[in-house]
Backbone as ProteinMPNN parsed JSONL, in Angstrom:
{"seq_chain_A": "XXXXXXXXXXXXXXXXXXXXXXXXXXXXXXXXXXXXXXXXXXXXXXXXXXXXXXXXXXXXXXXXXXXXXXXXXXXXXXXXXXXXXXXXXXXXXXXXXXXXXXXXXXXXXXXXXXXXXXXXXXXXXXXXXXXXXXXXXXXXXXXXXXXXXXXXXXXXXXXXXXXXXXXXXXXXXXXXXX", "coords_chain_A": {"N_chain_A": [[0.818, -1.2, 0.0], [2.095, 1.227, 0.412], [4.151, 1.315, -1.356], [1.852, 2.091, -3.912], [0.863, 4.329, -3.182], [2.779, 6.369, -3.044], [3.135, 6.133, -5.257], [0.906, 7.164, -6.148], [1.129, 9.876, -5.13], [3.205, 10.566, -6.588], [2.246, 10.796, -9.254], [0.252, 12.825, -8.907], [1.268, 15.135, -8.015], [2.746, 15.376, -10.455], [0.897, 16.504, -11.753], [0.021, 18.57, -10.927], [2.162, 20.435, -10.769], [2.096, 20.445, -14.164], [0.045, 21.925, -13.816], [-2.414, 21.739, -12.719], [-4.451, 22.624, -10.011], [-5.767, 21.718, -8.179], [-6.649, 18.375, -5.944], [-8.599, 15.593, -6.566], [-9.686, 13.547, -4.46], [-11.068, 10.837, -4.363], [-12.808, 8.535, -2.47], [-13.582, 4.99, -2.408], [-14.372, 3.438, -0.362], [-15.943, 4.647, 1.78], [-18.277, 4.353, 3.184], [-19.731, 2.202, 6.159], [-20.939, -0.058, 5.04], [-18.564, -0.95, 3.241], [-16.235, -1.646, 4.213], [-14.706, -2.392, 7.538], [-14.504, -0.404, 10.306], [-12.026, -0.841, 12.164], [-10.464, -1.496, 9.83], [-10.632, 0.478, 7.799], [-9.157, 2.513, 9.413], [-6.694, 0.811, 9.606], [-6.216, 0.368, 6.956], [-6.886, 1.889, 5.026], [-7.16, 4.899, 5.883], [-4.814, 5.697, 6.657], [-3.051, 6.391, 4.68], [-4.72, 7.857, 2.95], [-3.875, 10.248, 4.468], [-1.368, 10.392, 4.486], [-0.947, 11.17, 1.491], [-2.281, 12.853, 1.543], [-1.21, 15.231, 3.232], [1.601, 14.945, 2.048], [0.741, 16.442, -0.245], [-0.263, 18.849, 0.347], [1.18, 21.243, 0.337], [1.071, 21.989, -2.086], [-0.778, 22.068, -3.645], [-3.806, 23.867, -4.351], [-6.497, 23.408, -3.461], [-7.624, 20.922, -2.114], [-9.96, 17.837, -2.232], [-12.368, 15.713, -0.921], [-14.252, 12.776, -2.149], [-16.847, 11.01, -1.344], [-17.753, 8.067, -1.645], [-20.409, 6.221, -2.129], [-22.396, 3.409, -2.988], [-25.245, 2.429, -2.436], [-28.331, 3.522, -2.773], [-28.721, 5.794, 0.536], [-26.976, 4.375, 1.757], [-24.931, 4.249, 4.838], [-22.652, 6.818, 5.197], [-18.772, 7.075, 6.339], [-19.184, 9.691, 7.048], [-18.422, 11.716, 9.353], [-16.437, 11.278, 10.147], [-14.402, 11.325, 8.467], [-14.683, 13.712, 6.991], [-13.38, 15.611, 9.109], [-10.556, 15.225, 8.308], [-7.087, 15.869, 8.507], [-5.673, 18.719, 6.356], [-7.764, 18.498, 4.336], [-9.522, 20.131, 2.067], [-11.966, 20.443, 0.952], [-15.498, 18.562, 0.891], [-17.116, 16.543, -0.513], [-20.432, 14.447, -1.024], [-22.822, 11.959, -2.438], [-25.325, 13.542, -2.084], [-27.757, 14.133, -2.253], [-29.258, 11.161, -2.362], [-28.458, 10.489, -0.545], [-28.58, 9.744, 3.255], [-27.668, 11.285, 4.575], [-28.253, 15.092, 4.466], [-27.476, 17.656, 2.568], [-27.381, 20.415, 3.757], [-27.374, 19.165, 6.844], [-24.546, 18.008, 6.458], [-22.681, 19.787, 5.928], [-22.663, 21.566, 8.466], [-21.658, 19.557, 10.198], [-19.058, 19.286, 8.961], [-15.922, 20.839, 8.687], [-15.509, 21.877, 6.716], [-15.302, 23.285, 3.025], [-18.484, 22.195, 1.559], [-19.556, 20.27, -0.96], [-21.895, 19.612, -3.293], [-25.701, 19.43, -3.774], [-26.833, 18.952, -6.254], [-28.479, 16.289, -8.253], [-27.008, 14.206, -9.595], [-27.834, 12.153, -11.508], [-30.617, 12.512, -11.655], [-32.438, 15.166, -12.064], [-30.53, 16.648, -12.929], [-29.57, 14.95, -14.98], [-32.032, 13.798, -16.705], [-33.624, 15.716, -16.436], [-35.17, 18.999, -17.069], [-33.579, 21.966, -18.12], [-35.159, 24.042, -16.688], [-35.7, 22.656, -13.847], [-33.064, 21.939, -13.42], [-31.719, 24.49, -12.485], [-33.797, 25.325, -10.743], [-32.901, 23.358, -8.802], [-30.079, 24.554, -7.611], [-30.859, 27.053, -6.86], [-32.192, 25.599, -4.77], [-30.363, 24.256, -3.351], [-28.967, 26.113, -2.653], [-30.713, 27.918, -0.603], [-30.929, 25.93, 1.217], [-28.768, 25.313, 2.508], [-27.38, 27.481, 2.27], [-24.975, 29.851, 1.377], [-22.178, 30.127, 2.288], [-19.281, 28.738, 2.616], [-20.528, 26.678, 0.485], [-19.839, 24.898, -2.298], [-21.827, 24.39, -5.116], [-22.668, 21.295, -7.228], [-22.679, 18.82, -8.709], [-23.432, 15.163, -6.946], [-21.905, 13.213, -7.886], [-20.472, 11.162, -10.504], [-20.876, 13.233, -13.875], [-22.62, 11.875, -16.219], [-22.357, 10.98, -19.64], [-24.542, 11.063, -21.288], [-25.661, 13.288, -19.89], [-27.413, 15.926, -20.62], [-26.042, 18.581, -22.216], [-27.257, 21.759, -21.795], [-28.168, 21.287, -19.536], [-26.021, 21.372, -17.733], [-25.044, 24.083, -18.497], [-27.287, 25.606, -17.203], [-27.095, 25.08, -14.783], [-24.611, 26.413, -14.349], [-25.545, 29.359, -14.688], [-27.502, 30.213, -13.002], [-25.924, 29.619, -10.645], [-23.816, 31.748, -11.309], [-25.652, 34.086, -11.283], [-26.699, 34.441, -8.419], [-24.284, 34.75, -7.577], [-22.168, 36.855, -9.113], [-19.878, 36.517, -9.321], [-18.483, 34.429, -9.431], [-17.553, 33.218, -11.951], [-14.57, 34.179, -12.447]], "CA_chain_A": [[0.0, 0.0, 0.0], [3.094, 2.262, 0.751], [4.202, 1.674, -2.958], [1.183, 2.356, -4.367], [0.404, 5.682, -2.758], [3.952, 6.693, -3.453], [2.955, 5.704, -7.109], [-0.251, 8.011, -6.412], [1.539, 10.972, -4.603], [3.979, 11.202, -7.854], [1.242, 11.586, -10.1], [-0.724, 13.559, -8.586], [2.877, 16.133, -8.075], [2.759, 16.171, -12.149], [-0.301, 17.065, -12.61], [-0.145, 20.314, -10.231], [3.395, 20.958, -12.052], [1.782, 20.527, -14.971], [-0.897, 23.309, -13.896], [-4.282, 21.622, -12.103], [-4.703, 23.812, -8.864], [-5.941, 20.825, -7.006], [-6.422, 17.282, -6.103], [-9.815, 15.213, -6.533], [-9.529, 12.497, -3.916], [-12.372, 9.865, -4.683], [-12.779, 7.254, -1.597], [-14.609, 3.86, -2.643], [-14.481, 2.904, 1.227], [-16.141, 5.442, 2.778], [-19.594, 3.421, 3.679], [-19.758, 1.41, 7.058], [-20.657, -1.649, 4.19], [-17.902, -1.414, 2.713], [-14.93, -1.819, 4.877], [-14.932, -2.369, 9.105], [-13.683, 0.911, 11.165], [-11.329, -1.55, 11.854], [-9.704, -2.024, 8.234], [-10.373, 1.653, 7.774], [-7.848, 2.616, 10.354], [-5.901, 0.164, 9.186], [-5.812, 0.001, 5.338], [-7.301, 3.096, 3.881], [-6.879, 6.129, 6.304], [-3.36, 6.324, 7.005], [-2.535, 6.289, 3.471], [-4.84, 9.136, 2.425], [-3.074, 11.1, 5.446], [-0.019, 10.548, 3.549], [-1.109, 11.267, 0.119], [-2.673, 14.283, 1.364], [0.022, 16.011, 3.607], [2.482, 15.233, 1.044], [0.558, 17.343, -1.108], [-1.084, 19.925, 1.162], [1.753, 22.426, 0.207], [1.325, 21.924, -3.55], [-2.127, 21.829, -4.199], [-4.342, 24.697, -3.894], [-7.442, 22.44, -3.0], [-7.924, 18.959, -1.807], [-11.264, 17.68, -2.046], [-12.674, 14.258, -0.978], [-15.273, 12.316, -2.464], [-17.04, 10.011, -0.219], [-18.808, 7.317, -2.889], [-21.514, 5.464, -1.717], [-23.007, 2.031, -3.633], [-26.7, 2.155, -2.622], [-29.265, 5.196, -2.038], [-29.216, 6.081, 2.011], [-26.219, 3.972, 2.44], [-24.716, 5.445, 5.818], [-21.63, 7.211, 5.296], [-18.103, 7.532, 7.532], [-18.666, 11.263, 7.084], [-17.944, 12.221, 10.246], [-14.587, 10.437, 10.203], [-13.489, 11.63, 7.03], [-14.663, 15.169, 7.279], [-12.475, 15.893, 9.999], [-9.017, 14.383, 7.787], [-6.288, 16.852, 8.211], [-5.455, 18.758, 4.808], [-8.667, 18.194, 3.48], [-10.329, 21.96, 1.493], [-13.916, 20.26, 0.226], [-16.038, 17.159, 0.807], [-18.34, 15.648, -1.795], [-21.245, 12.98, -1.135], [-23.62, 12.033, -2.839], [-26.307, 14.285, -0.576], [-29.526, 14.195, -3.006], [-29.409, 9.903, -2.487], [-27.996, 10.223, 0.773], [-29.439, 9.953, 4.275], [-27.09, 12.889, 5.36], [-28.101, 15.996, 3.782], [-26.5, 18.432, 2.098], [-27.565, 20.885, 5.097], [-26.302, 18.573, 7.695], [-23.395, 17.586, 6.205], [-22.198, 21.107, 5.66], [-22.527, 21.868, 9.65], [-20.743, 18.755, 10.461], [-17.81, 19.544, 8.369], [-15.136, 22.312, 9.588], [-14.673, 22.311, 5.401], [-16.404, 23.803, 2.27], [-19.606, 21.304, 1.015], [-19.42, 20.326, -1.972], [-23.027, 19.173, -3.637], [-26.945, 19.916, -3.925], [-26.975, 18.394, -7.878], [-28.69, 15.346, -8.462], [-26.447, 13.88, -10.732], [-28.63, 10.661, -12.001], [-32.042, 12.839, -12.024], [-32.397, 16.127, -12.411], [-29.066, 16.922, -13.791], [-29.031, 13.557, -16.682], [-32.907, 13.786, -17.163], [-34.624, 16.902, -16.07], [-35.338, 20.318, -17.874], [-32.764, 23.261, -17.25], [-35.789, 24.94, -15.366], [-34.974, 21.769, -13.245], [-31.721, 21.989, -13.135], [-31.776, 26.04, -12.053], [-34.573, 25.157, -9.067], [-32.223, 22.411, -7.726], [-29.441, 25.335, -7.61], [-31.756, 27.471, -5.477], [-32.773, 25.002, -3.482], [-29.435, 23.956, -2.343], [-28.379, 27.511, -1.848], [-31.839, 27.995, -0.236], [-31.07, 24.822, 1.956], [-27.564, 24.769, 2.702], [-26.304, 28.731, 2.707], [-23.901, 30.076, 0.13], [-21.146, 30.514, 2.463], [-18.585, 27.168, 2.412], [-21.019, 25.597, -0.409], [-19.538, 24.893, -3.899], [-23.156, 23.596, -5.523], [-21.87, 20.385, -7.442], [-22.9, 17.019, -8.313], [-22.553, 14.426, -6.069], [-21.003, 11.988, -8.302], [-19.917, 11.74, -11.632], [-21.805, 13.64, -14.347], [-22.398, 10.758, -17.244], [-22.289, 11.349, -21.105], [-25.784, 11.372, -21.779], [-26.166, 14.655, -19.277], [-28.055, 17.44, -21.63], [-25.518, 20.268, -22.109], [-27.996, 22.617, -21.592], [-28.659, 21.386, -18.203], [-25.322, 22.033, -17.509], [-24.848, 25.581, -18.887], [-28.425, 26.068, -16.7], [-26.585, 25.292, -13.292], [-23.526, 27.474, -13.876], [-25.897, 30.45, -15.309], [-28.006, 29.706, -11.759], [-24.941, 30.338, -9.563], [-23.851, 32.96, -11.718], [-27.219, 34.938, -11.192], [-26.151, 34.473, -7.244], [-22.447, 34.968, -7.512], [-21.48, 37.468, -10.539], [-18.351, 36.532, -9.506], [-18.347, 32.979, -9.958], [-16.655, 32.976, -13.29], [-13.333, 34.61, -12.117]], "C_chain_A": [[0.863, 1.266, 0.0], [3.687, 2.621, -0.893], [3.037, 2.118, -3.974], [0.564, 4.062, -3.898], [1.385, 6.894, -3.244], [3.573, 7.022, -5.001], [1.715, 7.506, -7.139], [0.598, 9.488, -6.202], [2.555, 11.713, -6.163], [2.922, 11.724, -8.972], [0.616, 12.553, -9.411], [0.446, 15.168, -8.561], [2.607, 16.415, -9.774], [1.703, 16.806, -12.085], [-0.361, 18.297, -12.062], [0.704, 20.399, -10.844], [2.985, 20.774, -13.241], [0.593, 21.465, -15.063], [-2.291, 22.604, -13.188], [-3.324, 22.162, -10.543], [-5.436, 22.662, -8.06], [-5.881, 19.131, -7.377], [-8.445, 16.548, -5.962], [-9.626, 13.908, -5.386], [-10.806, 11.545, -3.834], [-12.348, 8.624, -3.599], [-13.94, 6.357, -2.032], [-14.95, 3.342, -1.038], [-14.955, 3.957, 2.719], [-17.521, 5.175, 3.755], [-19.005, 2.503, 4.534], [-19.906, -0.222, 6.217], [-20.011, -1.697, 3.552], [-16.387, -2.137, 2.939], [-15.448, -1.7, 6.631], [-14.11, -0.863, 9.343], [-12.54, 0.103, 11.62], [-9.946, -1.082, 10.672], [-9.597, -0.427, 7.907], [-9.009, 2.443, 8.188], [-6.425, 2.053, 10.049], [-5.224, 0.431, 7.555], [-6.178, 1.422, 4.59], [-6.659, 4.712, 4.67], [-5.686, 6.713, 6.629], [-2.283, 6.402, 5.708], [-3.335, 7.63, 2.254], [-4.219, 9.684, 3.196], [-1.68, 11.141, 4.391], [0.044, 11.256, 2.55], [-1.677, 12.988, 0.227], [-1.693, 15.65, 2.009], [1.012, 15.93, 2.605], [1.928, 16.277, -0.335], [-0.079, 18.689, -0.605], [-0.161, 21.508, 0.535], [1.732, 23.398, -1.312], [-0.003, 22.667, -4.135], [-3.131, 22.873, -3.286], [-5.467, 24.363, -3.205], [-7.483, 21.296, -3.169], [-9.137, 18.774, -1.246], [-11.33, 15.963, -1.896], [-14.364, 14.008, -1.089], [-15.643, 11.199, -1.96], [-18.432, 9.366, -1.412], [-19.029, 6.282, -2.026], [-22.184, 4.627, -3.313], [-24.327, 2.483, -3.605], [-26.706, 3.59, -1.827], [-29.056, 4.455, -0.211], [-28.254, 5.557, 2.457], [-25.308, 4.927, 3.65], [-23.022, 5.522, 5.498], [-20.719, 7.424, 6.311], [-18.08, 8.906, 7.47], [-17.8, 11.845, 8.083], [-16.558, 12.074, 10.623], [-14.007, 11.53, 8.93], [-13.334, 12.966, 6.969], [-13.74, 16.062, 7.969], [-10.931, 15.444, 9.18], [-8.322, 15.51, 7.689], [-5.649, 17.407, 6.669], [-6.492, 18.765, 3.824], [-9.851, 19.89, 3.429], [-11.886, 21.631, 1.752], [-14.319, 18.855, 0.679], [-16.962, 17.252, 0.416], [-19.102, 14.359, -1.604], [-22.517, 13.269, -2.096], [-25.198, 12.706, -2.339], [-27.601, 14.117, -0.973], [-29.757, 12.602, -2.576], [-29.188, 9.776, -0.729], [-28.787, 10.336, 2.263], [-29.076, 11.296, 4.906], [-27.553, 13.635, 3.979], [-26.969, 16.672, 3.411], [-25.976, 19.781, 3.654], [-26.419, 20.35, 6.546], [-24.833, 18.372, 7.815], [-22.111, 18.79, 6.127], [-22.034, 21.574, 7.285], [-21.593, 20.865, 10.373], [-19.282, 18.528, 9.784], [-17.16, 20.715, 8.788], [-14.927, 22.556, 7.831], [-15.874, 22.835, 4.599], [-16.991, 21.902, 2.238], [-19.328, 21.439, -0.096], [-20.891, 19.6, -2.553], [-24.299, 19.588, -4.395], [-27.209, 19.293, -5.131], [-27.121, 17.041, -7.772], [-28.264, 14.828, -9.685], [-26.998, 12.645, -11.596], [-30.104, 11.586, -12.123], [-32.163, 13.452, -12.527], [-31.253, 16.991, -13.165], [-29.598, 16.203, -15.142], [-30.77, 13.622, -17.282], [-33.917, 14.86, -17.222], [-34.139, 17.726, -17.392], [-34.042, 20.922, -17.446], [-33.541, 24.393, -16.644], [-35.217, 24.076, -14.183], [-34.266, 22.029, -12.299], [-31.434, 23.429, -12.314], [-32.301, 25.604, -10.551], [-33.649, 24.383, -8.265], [-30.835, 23.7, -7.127], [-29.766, 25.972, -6.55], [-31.998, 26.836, -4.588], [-31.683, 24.621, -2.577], [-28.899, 25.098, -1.766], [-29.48, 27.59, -0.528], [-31.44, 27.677, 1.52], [-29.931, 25.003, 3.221], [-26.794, 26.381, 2.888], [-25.833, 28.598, 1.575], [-22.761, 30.032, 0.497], [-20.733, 29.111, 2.717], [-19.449, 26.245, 1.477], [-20.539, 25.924, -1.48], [-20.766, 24.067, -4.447], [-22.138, 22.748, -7.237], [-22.742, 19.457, -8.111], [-22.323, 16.273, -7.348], [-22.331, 13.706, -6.725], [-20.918, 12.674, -9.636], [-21.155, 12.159, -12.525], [-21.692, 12.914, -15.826], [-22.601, 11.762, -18.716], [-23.349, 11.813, -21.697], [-26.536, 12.718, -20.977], [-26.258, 15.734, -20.336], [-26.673, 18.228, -20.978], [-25.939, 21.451, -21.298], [-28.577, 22.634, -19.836], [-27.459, 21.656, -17.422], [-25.099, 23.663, -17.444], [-25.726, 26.26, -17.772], [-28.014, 26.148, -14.87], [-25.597, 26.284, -13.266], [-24.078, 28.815, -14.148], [-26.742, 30.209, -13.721], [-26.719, 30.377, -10.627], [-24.231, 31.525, -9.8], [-24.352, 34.032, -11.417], [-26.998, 35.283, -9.12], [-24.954, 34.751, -7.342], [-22.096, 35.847, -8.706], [-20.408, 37.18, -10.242], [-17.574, 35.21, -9.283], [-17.773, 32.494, -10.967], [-15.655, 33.449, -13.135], [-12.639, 33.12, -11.585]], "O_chain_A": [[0.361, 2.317, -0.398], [3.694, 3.707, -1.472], [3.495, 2.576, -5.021], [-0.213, 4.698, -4.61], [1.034, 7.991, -3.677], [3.768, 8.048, -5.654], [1.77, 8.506, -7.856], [0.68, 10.208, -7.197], [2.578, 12.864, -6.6], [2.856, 12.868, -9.422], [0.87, 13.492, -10.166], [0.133, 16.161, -9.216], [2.315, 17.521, -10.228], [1.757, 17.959, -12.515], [-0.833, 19.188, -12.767], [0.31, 20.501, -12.006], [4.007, 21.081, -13.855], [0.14, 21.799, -16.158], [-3.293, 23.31, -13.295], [-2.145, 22.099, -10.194], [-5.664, 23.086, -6.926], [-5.418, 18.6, -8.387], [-9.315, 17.113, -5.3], [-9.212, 13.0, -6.107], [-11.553, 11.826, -2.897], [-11.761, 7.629, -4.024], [-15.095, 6.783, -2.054], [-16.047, 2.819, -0.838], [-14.612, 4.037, 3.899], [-17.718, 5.716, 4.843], [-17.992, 1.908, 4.164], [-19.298, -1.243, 6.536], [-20.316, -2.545, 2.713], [-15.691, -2.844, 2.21], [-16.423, -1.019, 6.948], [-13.257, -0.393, 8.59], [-11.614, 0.797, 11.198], [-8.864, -0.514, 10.827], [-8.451, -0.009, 7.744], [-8.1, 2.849, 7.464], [-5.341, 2.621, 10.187], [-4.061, 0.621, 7.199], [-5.589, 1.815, 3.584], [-5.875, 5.472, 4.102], [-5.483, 7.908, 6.845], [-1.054, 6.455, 5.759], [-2.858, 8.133, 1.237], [-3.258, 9.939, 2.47], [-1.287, 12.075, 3.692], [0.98, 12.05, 2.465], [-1.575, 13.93, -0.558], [-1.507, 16.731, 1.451], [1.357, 17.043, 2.207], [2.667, 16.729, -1.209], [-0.346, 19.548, -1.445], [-0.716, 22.591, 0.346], [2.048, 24.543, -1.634], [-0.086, 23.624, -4.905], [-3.288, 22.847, -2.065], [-5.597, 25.021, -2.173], [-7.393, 20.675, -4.228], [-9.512, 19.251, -0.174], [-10.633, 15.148, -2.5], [-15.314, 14.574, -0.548], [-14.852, 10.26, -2.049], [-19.482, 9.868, -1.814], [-18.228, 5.619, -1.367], [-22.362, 5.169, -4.404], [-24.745, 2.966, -4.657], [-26.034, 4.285, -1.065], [-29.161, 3.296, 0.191], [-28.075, 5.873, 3.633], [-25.034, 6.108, 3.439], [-22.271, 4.547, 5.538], [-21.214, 7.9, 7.333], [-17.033, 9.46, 7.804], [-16.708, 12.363, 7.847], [-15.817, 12.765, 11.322], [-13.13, 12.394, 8.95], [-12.23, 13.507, 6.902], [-13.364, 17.13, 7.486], [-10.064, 15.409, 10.054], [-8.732, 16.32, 6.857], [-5.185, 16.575, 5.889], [-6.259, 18.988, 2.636], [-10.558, 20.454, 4.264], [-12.725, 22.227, 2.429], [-13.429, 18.019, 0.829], [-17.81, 18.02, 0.87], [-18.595, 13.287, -1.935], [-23.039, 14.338, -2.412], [-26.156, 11.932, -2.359], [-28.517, 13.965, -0.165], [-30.953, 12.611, -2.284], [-29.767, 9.022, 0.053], [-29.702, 11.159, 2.283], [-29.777, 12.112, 5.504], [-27.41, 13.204, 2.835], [-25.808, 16.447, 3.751], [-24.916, 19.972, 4.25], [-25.369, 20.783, 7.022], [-24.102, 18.49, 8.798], [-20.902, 18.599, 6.256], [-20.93, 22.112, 7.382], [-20.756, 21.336, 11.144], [-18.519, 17.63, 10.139], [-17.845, 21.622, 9.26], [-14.146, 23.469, 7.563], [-17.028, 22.912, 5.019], [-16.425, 20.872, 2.603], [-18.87, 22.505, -0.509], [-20.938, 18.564, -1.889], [-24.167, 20.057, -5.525], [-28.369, 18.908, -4.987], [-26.185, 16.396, -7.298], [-28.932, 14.92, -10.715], [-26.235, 12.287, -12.494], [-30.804, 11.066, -12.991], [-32.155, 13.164, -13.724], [-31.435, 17.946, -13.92], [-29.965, 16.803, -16.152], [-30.801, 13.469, -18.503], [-34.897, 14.856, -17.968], [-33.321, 17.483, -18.279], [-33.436, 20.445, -16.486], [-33.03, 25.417, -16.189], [-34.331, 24.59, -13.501], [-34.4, 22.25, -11.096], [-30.756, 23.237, -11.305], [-31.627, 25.527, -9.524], [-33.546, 24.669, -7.072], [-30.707, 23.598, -5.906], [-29.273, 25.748, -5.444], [-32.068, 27.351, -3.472], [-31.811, 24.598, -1.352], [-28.44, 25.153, -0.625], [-29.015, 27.3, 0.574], [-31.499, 28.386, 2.524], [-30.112, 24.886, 4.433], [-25.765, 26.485, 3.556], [-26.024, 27.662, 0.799], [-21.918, 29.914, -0.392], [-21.592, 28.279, 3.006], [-19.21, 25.042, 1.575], [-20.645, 27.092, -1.856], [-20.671, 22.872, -4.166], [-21.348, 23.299, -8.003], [-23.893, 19.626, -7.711], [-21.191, 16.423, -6.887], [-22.638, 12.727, -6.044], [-21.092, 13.841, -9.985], [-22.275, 11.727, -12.254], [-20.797, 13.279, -16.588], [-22.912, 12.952, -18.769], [-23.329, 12.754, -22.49], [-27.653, 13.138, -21.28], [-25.285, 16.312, -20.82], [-26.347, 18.419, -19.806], [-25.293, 22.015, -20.415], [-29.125, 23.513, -19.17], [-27.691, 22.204, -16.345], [-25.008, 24.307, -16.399], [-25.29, 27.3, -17.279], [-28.437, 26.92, -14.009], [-25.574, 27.052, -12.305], [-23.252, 29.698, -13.915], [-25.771, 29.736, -13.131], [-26.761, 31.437, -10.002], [-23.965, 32.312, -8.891], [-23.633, 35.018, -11.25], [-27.201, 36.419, -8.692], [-24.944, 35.564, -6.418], [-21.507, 35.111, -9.498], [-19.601, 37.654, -11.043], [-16.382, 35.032, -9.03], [-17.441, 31.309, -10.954], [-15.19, 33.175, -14.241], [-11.474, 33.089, -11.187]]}, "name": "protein", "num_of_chains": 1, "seq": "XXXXXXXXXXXXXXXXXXXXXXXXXXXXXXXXXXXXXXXXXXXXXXXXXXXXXXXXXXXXXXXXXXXXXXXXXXXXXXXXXXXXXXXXXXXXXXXXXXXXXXXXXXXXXXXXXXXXXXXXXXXXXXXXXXXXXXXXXXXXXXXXXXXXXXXXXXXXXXXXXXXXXXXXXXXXXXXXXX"}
């Protein structure tokens, strides 16, 4: 695991020397079903610690993505949230039992979320897409929220429902495009 993080920590070094301004950190093991607190401790958490202090100096933001398998599955938020080095945290919050709300008070970091990336994002209108915008501002505050998807945003996501969220935070933030 020590070589492999090593492996990670070097890439991740190019790619800021090569110009990205942060790091995306994606955890598959962040669900109580997926790994014991236990094994956590053990196998996963002392190896992002690494990966992320070794880059803390580099990297303008370090964000972690806490991926969840099934709707409502319960997340280690509270664990993870707290990880030294860590800018943003990302769950899936629209599927999730923790809100976006909640999750944002229980973090000392920005939120990252509110975008239903499987519904309203990949199938809705860009009225939709706009209301979900509001609603997480609405929900959740503007201050420490980056409004997001919580997961990835697939191929078949309308354009237009894109363009409709960043013109949405725009309309709140003129200064969101800087």
């Amino acid at each position: 695991l020590d070589l492999i993080t090593d492996v990670m920590i070097d890439f991740a070094r190019a790619t800021i020397e090569a110009g990205a301004d942060g790091l995306f950190l994606a955890s598959q093991h962040s669900t109580y079903s997926s790994i014991s607190d236990e094994h956590y401790k053990e196998f996963i958490y002392p190896y992002d610690l690494k990966l992320i202090s070794r880059l803390r100096g580099k990297a303008k933001f370090i964000m972690i993505h806490l991926h969840a398998r099934e709707e409502n599955e319960e997340i280690r938020f509270d664990k993870i949230a707290k990880t030294p080095g860590v800018d943003g945290i990302n769950w899936e919050d629209q599927s999730s039992a923790l809100s976006l709300k909640e999750g944002k008070k229980l973090a000392r970091v920005t939120a990252l979320g509110g975008i239903d990336h499987n519904g309203i994002l990949r199938t809705g209108t860009p009225d939709d897409a706009k209301e979900q915008v509001l609603k997480a501002v609405k929900d959740a505050g503007f201050k420490r929220l980056i409004v997001a998807p919580g997961c990835v945003v697939t191929v078949d996501t309308p354009p237009e429902n894109l363009v409709a969220v960043r013109d949405a935070v725009r309309e709140i933030d003129p200064y969101s495009d800087e």
